[in-house]
Every structure is written in structure tokens, then in C-alpha cells.
C-alpha positions as CSV (number, residue, x, y, z in Angstrom):
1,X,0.0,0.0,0.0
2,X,1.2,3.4,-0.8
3,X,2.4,5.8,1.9
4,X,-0.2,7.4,4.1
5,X,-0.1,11.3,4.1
6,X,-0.2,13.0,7.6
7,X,-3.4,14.4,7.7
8,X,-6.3,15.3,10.8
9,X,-8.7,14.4,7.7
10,X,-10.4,10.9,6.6
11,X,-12.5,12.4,4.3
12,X,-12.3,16.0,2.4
13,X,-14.3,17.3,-0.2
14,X,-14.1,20.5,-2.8
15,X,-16.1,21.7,-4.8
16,X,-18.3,18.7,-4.9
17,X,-20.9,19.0,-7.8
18,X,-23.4,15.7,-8.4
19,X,-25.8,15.3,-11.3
20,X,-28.8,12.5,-11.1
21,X,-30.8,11.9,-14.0
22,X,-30.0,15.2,-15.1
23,X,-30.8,17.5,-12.2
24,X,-27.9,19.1,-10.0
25,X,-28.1,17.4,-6.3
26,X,-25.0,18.6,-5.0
27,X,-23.8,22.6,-5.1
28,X,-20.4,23.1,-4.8
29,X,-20.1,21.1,-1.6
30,X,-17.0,21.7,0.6
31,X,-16.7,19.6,3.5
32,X,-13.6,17.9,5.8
33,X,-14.4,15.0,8.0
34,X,-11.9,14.5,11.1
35,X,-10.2,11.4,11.9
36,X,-11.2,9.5,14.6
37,X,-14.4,11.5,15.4
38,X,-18.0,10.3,14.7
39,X,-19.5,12.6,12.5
40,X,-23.2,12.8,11.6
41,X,-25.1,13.8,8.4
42,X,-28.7,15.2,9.0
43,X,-31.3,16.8,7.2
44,X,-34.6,17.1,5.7
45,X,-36.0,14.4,3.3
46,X,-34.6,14.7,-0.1
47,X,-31.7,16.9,1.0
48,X,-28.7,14.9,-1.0
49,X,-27.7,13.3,2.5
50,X,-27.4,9.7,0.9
51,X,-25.5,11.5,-2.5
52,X,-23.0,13.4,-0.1
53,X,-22.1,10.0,1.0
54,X,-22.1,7.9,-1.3
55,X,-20.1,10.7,-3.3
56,X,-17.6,10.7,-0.7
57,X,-17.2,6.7,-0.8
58,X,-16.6,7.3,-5.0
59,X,-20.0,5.4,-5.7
60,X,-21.6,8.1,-7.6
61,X,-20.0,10.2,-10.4
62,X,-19.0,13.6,-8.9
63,X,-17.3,16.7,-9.8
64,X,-15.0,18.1,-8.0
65,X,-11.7,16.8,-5.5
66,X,-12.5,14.2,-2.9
67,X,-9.3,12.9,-0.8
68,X,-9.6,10.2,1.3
69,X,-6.7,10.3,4.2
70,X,-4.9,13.3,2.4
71,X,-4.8,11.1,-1.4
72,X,-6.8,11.6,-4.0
73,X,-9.6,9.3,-4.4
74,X,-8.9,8.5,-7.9
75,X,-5.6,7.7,-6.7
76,X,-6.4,4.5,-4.6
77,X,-6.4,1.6,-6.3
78,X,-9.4,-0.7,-5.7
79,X,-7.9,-3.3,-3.3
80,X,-6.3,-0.5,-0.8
81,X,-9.6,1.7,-1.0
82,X,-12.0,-1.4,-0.2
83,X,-9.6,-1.6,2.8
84,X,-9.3,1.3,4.1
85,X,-12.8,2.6,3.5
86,X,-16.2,0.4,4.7
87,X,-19.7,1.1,3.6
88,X,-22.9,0.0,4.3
89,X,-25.7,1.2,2.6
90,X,-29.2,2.2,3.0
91,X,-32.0,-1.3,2.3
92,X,-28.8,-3.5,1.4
93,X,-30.0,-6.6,0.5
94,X,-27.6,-10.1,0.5
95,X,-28.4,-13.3,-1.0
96,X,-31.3,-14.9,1.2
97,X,-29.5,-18.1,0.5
98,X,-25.9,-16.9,2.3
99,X,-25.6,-18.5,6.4
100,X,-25.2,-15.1,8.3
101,X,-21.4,-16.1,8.8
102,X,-20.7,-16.1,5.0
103,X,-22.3,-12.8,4.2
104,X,-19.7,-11.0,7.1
105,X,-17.1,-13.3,5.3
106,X,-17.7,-10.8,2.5
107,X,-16.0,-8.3,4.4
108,X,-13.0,-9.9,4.0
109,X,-12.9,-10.3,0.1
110,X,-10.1,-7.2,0.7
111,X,-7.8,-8.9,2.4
112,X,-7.6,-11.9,0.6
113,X,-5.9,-13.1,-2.8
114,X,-8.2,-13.9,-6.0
115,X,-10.2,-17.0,-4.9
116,X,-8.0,-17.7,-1.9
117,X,-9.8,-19.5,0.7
118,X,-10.8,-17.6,4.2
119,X,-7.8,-17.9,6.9
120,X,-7.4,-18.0,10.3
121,X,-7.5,-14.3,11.0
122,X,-10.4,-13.7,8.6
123,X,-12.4,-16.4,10.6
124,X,-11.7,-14.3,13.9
125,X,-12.7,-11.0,12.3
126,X,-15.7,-12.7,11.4
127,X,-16.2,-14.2,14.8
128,X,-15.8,-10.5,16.3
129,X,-17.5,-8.7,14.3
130,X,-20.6,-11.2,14.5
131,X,-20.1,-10.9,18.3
132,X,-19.9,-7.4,18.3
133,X,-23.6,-7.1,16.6
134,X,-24.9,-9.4,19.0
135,X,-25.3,-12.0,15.8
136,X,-23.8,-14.6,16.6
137,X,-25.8,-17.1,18.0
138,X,-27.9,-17.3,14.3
139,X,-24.1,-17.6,12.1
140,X,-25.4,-20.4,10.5
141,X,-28.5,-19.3,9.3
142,X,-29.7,-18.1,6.0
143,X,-30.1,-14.2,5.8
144,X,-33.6,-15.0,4.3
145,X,-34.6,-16.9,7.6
146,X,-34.0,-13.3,9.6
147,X,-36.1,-10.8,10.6
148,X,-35.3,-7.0,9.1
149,X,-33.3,-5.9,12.4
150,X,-31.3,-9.2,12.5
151,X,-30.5,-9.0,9.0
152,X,-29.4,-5.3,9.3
153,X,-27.1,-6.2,12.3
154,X,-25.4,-9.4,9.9
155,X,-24.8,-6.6,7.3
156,X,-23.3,-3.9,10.0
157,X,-21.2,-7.1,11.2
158,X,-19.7,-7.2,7.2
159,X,-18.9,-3.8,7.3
160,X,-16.7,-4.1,10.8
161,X,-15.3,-7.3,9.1
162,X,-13.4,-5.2,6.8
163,X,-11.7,-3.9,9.7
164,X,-11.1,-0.3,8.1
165,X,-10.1,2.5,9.4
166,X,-13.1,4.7,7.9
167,X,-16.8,3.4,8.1
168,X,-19.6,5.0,6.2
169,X,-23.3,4.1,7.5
170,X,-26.4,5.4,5.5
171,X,-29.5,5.0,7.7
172,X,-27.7,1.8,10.1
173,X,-30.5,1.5,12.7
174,X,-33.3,2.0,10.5
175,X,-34.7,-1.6,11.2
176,X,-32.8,-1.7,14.7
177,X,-35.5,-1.6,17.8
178,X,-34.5,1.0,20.8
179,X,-32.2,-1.7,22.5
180,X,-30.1,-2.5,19.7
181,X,-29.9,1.0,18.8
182,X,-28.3,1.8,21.4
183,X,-25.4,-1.0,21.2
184,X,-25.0,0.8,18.0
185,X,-24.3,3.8,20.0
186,X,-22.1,1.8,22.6
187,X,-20.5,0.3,19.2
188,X,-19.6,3.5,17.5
189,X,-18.0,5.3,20.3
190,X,-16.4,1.9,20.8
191,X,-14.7,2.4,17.2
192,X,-13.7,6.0,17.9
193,X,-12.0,5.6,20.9
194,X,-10.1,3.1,19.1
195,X,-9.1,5.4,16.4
196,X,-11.6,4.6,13.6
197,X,-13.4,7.5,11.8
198,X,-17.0,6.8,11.6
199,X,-19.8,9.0,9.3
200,X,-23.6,7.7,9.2
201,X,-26.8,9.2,8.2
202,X,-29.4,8.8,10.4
203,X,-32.8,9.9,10.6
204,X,-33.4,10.2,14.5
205,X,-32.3,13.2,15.2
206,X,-32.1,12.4,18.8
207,X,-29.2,9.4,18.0
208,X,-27.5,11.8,15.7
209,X,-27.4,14.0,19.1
210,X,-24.7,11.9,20.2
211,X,-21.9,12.4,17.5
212,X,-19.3,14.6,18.1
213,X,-20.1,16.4,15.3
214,X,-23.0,17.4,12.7
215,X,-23.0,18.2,9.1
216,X,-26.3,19.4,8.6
217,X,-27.5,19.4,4.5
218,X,-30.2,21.6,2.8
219,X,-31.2,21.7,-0.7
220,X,-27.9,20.1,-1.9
221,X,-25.7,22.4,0.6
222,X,-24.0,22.4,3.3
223,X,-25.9,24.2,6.1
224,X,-23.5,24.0,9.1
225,X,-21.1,21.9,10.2
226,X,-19.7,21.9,13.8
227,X,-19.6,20.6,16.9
228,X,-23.2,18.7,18.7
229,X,-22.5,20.2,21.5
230,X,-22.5,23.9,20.0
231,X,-25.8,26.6,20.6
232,X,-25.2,27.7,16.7
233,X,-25.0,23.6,15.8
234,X,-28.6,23.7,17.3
235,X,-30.1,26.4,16.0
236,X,-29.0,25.4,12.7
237,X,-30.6,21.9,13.0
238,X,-33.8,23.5,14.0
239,X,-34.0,26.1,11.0
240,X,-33.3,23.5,8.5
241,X,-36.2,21.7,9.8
242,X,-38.6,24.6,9.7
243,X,-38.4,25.1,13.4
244,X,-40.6,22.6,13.5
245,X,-37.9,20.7,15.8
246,X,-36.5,22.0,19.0
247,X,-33.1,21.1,20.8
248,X,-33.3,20.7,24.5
249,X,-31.0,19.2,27.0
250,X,-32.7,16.1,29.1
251,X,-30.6,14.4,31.4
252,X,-27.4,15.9,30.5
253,X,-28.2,14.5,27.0
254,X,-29.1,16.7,23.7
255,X,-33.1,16.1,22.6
256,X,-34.5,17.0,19.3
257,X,-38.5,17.0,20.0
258,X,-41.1,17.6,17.9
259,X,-42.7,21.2,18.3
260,X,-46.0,21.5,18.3
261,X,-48.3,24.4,18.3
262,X,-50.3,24.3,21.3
263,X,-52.7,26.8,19.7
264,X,-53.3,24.2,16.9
């Protein structure tokens, strides 16, 4: 693998322009991810949330210059970027046919010569990051025998298989009940404190709360970015939404409620 540059940067963006089916998602987007931080994209429906990201993994054509650890994304091969950078995606579906085990094994492709057969520390990856997910106990059965959150925990378990030092989530607890969404949380800050860089999209603006830092998107833009903890990170997350949300603090823990009009 080619030398890593010295950089506080996983991901960096300039001048990011995206085109789908002919109209422009993406404006001019300039953006710079730390390392080693969890950092949360949020906005309204239809925002370009999911094209920011997927733009940033270099799975959508885009304009402008996207660097991923300080390199140029074009200038990764396929091998070294499958490695270093982990995505799972929003409604991925795997074969329904796969055991649970060999759909995280897929995590591993990466790491392994052309049709070389799993080793020793590609079974323990699998093992751990099957533990990790609390998945486990059903590694032997088919992904079409699972229910929606236990497949969705088999398919973050692939994505922590590949053992990368930057993971990109779009939408990760969508079919994760209350409990299990908060081992996700437990599992993030679990990554970060040991030096991975994690991004996700998530809807629940309460979870996104949690991340050290927000990018909030509007109409193809980047609104704000800064820290969750910040007054002017909150104020932006409630304009964007119309003020329709409100950020309080419950619990020494940041809420986004609903706002409703009592006079309604």
C-alpha cells in the first residue's frame, strides 16, 4: 500500500458538484471529516444526504476533488480503498440463500488473494464482528430466515469485518428496535475511541445527538457543520427543519423533540 499522508482528515471534499438523471443534487459542496471522530449527516427528506455519501465513498459520479486520508480518491487503487474505507448502505440486500457467517465473510474479500480460501484471521474478524452485533448465536443461518433488524445487524457485522479504518453508514438503525440501537451507539464510540473514523446518516435526530459532530444538509448544501455540542450547531438543525424541531438538553443528553403548536 502506498504511503499514508499526515493528515487530521479521513475524508475531504471540494467543490463537490453531483448530477442525477440530469438535475444538480450537489452545489459546490466543501466539507472535511476529522479522523477518529464520529460525525453525523442530517437533514430534511430529499436533501442529497445519501449522494453526499455515497459521493464521498466514490460510488456516484461527482465533480469536483474528494481525498480520502490526504490522497486523491482516484488515486487508490481498488484493493487499498476497499480496505481502508467500509460502507454500508441504506435497504442492502444479500443473497437470502448466504448463512449469516458467510455474508460477514464478504467483508473480507479485501484482504484476501483472488479465490484464496478464508484464513485464520479472517475467521476471527468474522467471529468478532458477528459478536460485536450481538449475531452470533444465528451464524449459521440463511439471511432470508432473519427478521429485518437481524439481517441489518449481519450486514453492519460485514462492514466491521473489513476492519477499516473509515466506516460510512447510510441509515444503520433503521430496522434496529430501541435496544439495539443503542449497542449501536455503545458500538460506535467503541470504534472512535479506538481510532476509527465513523460517518452515518441517520434519521433520529435524537441518536445523531450523540456524534461529536454534525453536518447538517439543505437543498444540496452544506448548512452547518460543527460541533453537537455547540448553541449555533442547534439552531441550525432547528432552522433547517422549519423550526418545526427543538433542541433541548434532558438528562445531561441533547433532545430534538417535535414542536408543536399548542394553539393548533
Amino acid at each position: 500500500m502506498s504511503a499514508q499522508v499526515d493528515t487530521p482528515w479521513a475524508l475531504t471534499a471540494q467543490q463537490l458538484d453531483v448530477q442525477l438523471r440530469g438535475r444538480r443534487v450537489l452545489h459546490a459542496v466543501d466539507v472535511a471529516i476529522p479522523r477518529a471522530r464520529w460525525t453525523c449527516i442530517v437533514g430534511p427528506n430529499g436533501a442529497g444526504k445519501s449522494t453526499l455519501l455515497r459521493a464521498l465513498a466514490g460510488l456516484c459520479r461527482a465533480d469536483g476533488l474528494i481525498q480520502l486520508l490526504g490522497r486523491p480518491l482516484r488515486a487508490w487503487s481498488r484493493r487499498e480503498r476497499a480496505q481502508t474505507l467500509a460502507w454500508l448502505g441504506q435497504n442492502e440486500y444479500g443473497s437470502d440463500d448466504l448463512t449469516a457467517r458467510d455474508v460477514v465473510m464478504l467483508g473480507r474479500l479485501p484482504h484476501r488473494s483472488w479465490l484464496a480460501a478464508p484464513g485464520a484471521r479472517d475467521h476471527a474478524a468474522v467471529e468478532q464482528a458477528l459478536r460485536a452485533t450481538q449475531a452470533w448465536d444465528w451464524r449459521d443461518r440463511p439471511l432470508g430466515q432473519l427478521s429485518g433488524g437481524e439481517r441489518q445487524r449481519v450486514l453492519l457485522a460485514r462492514l466491521l469485518a473489513v476492519q477499516a479504518p473509515v466506516m460510512l453508514m447510510d441509515e444503520p438503525v433503521a430496522s434496529l428496535d430501541p435496544p439495539h440501537q443503542a449497542d449501536w451507539l455503545a458500538l460506535v464510540r467503541m470504534l472512535v475511541a479506538r481510532g476509527h473514523t465513523v460517518v452515518s446518516i441517520l434519521h433520529e435526530l435524537t441518536l445523531a445527538l450523540h456524534a461529536d459532530e454534525l453536518v447538517i444538509v439543505a437543498e444540496g448544501r452544506i448548512a452547518h457543520h460543527g460541533a453537537t455540542a455547540d448553541a449555533a450547531t442547534h439552531r441550525a438543525l432547528e432552522r433547517v427543519f422549519d423550526h418545526r424541531v427543538e433542541v433541548l438538553p434532558v438528562r445531561s443528553q441533547w433532545v430534538a423533540l417535535p414542536r408543536i403548536d399548542a394553539t393548533g
